[in-house]
C-alpha positions in Angstrom: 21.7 5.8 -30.9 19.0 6.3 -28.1 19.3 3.6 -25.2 16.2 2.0 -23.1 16.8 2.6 -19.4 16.1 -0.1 -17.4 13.1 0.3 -14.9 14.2 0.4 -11.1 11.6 -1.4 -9.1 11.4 0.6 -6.1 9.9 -1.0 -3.2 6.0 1.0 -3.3 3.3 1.1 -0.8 -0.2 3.4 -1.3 -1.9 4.4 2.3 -5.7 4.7 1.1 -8.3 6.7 3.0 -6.3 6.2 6.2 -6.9 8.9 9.3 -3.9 11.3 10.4 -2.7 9.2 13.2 -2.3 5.7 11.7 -1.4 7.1 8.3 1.4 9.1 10.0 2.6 6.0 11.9 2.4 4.0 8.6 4.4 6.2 6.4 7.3 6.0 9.3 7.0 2.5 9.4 7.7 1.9 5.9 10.0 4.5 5.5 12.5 2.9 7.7 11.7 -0.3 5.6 12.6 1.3 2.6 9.5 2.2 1.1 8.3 5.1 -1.6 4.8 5.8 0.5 2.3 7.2 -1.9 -0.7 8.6 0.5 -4.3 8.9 -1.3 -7.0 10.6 0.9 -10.3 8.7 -1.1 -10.6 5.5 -3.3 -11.9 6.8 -6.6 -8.1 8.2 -7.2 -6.4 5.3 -5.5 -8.0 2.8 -8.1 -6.8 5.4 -11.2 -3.2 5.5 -9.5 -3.2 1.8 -8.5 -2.3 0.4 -12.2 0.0 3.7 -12.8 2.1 3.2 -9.8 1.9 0.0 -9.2 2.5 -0.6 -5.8 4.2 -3.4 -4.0 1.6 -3.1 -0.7 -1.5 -1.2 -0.6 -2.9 -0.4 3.2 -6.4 0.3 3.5 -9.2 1.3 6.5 -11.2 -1.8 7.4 -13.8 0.7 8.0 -14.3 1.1 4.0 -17.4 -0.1 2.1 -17.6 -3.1 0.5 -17.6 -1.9 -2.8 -14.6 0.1 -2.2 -12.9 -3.3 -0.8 -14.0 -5.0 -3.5 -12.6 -2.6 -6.4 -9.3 -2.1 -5.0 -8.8 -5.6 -3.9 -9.4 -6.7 -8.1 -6.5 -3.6 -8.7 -4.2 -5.0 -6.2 -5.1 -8.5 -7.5 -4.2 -7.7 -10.9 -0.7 -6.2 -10.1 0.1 -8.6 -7.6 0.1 -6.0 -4.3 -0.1 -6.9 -1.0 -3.0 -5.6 0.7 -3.6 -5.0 4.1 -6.6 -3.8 6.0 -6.1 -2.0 9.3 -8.7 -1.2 12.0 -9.1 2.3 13.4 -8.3 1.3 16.7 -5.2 -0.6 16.1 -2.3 -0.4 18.6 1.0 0.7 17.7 2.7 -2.4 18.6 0.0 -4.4 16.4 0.3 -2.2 13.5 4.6 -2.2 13.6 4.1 -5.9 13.6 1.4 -5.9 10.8 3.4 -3.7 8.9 6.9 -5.8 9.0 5.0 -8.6 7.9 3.2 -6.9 5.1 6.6 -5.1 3.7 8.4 -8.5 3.8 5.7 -10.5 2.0 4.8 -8.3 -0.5 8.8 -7.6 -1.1 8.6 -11.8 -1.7 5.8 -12.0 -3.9 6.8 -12.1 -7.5 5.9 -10.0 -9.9 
């Protein structure tokens, strides 16, 4: 007799057209928090991977267009992520703090 696995919710967050420096500082970030950190360089494959992985917190450029807001903000709307936009010039200090904020609320949120 085969037996159903139960699915381990693992704590997910999707970096999405971020540069180098604060994708680098993100993925460290949330690694220490106890994140999986799925990185995706453009949108178009961050909206086909949104519903497949499903992720708990999705971080995004504020820099993007708003169409490309728009679209991934209905994805992380209808899986119940987090989202969080970061500006290019953000500080370290402001992004750790945006960051611990973002983890713990979308770890809250139910799902």
């Amino acid at each position: 007799m085969s037996q159903t696995l139960p699915r381990m919710d693992v704590a997910t967050a999707m970096l999405v057209a971020l540069e180098d420096k604060i994708a680098g500082a993100c993925v460290t970030l949330l690694d220490d928090a106890g994140f999986r950190v799925i990185r995706v360089k453009h949108v178009a494959p961050a909206l086909e991977r949104i519903p497949v992985v499903m992720p708990h917190l999705v971080i995004v450029p504020t820099s993007l267009h708003k169409d490309e807001e728009e679209g991934l903000v209905d994805r992380c709307v209808a899986i119940g992520a987090e989202v969080l936009r970061i500006a290019p010039d953000v500080d370290m200090g402001s992004l750790s703090s945006m960051i611990g904020t973002a983890a713990h609320g979308a770890l809250e949120k139910p799902r």
